[in-house]
C-alpha positions as CSV (number, residue, x, y, z in Angstrom):
1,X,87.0,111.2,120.0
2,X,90.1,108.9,120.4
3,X,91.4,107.4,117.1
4,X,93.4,104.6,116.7
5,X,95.7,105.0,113.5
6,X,98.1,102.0,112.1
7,X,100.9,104.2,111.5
8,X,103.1,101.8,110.6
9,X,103.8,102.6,107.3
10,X,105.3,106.2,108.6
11,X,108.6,104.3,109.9
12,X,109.4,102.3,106.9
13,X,112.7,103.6,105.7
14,X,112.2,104.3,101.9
15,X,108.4,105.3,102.6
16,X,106.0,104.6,99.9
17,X,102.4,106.0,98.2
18,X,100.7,104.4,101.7
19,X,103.4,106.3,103.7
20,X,103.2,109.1,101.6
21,X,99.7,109.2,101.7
22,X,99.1,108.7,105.6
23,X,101.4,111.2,106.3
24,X,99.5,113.6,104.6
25,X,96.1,112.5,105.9
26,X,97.5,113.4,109.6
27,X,98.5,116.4,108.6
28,X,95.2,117.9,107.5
29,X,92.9,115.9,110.2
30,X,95.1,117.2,112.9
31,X,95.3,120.8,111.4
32,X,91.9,121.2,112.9
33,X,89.3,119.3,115.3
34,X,90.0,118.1,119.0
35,X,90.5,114.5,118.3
36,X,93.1,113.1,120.1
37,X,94.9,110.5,117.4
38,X,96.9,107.3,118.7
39,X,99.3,106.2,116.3
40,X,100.4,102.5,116.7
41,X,103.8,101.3,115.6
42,X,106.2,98.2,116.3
43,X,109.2,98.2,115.8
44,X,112.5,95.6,117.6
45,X,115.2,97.8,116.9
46,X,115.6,101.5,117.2
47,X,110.7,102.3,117.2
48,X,111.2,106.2,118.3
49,X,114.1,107.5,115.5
50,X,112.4,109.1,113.1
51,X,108.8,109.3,113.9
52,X,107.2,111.9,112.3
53,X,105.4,114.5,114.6
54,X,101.8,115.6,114.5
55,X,99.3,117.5,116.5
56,X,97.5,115.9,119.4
57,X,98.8,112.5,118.4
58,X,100.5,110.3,121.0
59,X,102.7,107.3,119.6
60,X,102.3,103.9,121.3
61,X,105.4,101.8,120.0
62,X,105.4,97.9,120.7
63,X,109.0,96.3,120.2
64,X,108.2,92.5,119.2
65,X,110.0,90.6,116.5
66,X,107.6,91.6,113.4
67,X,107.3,88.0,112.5
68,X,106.1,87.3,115.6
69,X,103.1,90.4,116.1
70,X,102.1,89.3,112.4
71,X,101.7,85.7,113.1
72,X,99.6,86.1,116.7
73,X,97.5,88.7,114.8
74,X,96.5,86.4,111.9
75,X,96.8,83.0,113.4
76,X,95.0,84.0,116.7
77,X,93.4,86.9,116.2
78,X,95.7,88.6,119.1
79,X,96.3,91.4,120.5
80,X,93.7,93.4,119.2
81,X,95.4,97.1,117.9
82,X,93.1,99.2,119.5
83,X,93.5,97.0,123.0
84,X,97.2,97.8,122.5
85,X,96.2,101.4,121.8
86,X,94.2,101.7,125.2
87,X,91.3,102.1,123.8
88,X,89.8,103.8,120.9
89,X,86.4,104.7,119.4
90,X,87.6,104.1,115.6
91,X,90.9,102.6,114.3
92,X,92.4,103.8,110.6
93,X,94.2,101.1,108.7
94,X,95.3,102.4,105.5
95,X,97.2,99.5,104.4
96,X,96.0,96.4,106.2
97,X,98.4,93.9,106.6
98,X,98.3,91.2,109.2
99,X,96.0,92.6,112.0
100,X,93.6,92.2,114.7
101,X,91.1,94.9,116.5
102,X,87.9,94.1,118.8
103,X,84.5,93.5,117.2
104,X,83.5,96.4,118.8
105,X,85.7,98.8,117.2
106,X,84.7,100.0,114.0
């Protein structure tokens, strides 16, 4: 199963509970299973320093001006997450901010 993870929260630079917390969760779900996990992530400056690594988890790293990503998603419903993560049977937001996915994804 491919699963689409907002994995945003892992790159903020003093992380907090949700960072905490998701890094955790990845840990154990990718200790075992044959998932394949796609973490999303966005980032202008600097997306692939520091990024934590996990098993069979690929990162997909947008670089758009936060501001900009956050107002397309709630103002227009655009680009769905898990369109920009090529395509996943379930997405995981554990802190949802500002965001768009397909009515299809669950």
């Amino acid at each position: 199963m491919k699963i689409g993870v907002d994995a945003r929260a892992l790159l903020e630079p003093n992380r907090s509970g949700v960072g905490y917390y998701l890094a955790g969760l990845l840990e154990a779900l990718t200790a075992t299973g044959d998932d394949d996990y796609r973490l999303f992530a966005n980032a202008w400056k600097t997306p692939t320093k520091g990024q934590p690594k996990f098993a069979r988890t690929t990162w997909h790293v947008t670089r758009v001006p936060n501001k900009l990503l956050n107002s397309a998603w709630r103002f227009l419903g655009w680009p769905p997450i898990d369109q920009l993560l090529g395509g996943v049977d379930v997405l995981l937001v554990p802190n949802p901010h500002f965001l768009a996915w397909s009515d299809n994804c669950p």
